[in-house]
C-alpha positions as CSV (number, residue, x, y, z in Angstrom):
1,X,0.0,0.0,0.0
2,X,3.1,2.1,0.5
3,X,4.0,2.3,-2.7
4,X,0.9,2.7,-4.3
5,X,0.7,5.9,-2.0
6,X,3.8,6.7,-2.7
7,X,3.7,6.3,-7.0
8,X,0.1,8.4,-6.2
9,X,-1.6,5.4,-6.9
10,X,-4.6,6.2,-4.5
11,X,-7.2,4.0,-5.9
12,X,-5.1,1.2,-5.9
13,X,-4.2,1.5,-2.2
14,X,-7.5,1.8,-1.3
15,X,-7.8,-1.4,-2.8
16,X,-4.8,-3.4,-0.9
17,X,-5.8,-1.7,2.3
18,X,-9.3,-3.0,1.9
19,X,-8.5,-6.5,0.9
20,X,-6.2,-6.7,4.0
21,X,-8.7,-4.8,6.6
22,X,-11.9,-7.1,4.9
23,X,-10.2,-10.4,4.4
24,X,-7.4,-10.4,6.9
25,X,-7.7,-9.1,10.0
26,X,-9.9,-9.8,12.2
27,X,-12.4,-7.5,15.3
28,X,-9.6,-8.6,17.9
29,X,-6.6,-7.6,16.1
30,X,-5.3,-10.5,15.3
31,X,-5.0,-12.1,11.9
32,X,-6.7,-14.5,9.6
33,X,-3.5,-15.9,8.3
34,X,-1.0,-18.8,9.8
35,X,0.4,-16.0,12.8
36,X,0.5,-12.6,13.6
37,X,3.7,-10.5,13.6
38,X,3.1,-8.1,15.8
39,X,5.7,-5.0,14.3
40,X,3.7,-5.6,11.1
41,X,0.3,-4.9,12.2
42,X,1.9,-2.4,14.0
43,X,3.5,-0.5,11.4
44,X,-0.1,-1.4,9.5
45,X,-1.5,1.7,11.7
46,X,1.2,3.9,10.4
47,X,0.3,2.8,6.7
48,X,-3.2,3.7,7.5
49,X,-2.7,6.9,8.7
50,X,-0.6,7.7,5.5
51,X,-3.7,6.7,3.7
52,X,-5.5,8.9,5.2
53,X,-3.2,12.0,5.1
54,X,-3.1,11.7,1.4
55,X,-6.7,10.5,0.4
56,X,-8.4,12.1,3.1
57,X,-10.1,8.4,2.7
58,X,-12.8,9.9,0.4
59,X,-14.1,6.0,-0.1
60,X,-14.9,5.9,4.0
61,X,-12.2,2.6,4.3
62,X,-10.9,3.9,7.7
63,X,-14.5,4.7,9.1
64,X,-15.8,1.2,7.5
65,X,-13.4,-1.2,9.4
66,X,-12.7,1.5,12.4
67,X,-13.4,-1.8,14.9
68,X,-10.6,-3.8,12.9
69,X,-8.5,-1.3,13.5
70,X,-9.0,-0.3,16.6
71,X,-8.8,-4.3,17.8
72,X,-4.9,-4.0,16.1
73,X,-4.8,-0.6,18.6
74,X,-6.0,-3.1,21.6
75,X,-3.8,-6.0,21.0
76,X,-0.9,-4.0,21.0
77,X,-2.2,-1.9,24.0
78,X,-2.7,-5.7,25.5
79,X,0.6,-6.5,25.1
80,X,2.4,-3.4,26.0
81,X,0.5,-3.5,29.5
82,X,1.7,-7.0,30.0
83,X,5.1,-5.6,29.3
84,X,5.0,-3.0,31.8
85,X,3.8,-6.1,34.5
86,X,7.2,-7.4,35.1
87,X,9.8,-6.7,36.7
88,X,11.2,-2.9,36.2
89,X,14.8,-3.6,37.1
90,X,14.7,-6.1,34.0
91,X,16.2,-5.5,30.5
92,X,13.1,-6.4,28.8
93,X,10.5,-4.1,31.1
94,X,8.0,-2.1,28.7
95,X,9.1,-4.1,25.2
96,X,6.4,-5.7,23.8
97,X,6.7,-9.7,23.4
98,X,5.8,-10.7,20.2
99,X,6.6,-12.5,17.3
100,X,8.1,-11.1,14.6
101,X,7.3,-13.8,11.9
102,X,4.4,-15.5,11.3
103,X,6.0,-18.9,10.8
104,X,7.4,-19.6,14.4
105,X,3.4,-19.7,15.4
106,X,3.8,-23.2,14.6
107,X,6.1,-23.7,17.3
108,X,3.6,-22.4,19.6
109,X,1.0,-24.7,18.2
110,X,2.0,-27.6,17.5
111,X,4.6,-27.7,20.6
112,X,7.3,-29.0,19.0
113,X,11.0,-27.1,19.7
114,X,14.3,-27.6,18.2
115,X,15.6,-26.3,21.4
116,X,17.0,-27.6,24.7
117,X,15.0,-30.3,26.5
118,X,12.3,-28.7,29.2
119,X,12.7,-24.9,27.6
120,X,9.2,-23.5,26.2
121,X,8.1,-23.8,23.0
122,X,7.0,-20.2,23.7
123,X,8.4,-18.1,20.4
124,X,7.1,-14.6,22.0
125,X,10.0,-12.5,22.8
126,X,10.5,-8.7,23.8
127,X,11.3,-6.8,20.7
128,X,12.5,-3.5,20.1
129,X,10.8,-3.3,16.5
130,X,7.2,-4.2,17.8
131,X,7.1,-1.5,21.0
132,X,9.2,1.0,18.5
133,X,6.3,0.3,15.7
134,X,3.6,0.6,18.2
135,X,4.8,3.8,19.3
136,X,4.9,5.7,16.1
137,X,1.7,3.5,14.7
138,X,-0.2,4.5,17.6
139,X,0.6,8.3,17.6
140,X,-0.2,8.1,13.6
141,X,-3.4,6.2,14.0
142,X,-4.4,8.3,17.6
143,X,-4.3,11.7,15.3
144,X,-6.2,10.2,12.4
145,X,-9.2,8.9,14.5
146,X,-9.1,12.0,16.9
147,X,-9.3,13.8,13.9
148,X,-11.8,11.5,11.7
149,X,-14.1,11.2,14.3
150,X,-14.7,15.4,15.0
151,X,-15.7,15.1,11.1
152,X,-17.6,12.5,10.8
153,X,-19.7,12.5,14.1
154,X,-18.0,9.9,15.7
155,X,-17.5,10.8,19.5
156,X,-16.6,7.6,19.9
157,X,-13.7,7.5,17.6
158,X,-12.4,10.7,18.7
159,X,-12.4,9.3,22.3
160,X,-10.5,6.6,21.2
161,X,-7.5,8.6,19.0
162,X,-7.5,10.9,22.3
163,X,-7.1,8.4,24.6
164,X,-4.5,6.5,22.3
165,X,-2.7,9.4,21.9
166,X,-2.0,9.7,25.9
167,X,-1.3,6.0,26.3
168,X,1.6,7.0,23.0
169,X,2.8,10.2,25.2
170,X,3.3,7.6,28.3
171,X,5.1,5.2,26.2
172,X,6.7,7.9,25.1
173,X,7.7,9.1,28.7
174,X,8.5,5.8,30.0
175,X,10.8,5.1,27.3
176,X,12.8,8.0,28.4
177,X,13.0,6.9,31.6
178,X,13.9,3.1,31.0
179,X,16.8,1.0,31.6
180,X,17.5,1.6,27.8
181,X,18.5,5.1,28.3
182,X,22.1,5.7,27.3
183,X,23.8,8.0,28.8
């Protein structure tokens, strides 16, 4: 969808970003496609939000599948909140676990590890890419909904962008603040 956006392609982003929103994702977030990876969907609300900026999403796509999207917004809000759970004095505290490839849901499935004898077959792990994603998705995404919903008469979605938008300046604050400062 990038590209088409960026070649000025808009009809024919409209169409990718529908085909995914309609035939991929799901109301929770997750995905209708052997496994989620997490940075993806993430950076997903980013790509949406560039959609909209240029179209101004004149074919109502955004507005359409706003509960889609906005279950992407709560898995990763999910996840970053189990993140923040743990213990603060760890490495990993605030980075959202995740996969980052959809094949090692199998793993998770199926049980079977390659690894050492009595380890988990658990494949989540805390990645930079998928809090990092989430951080600049979310603030994309918050802005566009905030915004969409004044226009169209959706208090509800303007609720939503405005309250994602705080969660994005906490993030924001906490990664400031972490044990990944450098300094």
């Amino acid at each position: 969808m990038m590209a088409a956006l960026t070649w000025g392609t808009d009809a024919y982003a409209a169409g990718v970003l529908e085909n995914q929103l309609r035939y991929y994702v799901l109301r929770n977030g997750t995905v209708a496609y052997r496994g989620i990876e997490l940075p993806q969907s993430a950076r997903g609300l980013t790509a949406m939000a560039a959609y909209y900026r240029q179209t101004g999403d004149k074919s109502g796509l955004l507005l359409k599948y706003a509960e889609k999207i906005l279950g992407i917004v709560e898995l990763l809000r999910r996840k970053w909140q189990q993140a923040r759970s743990g213990d603060k004095g760890s490495a990993a505290y605030g980075i959202i676990r995740a996969n980052d490839e959809a094949d090692s849901f199998v793993n998770s499935v199926t049980m079977k590890c390659t690894g050492v004898a009595g380890q988990s077959c658990g494949t989540e792990l805390p990645f930079f890419s998928t809090s990092t994603e989430f951080l600049r998705g979310g603030t994309d995404i918050g802005e566009v909904f905030r915004d969409l919903g004044a226009a169209a008469g959706r208090p509800d979605l303007t609720a939503a962008g405005t309250q994602l938008l705080k969660d994005m300046q906490e993030m924001q604050v906490r990664k400031r603040h972490s044990c990944f400062q450098l300094s």
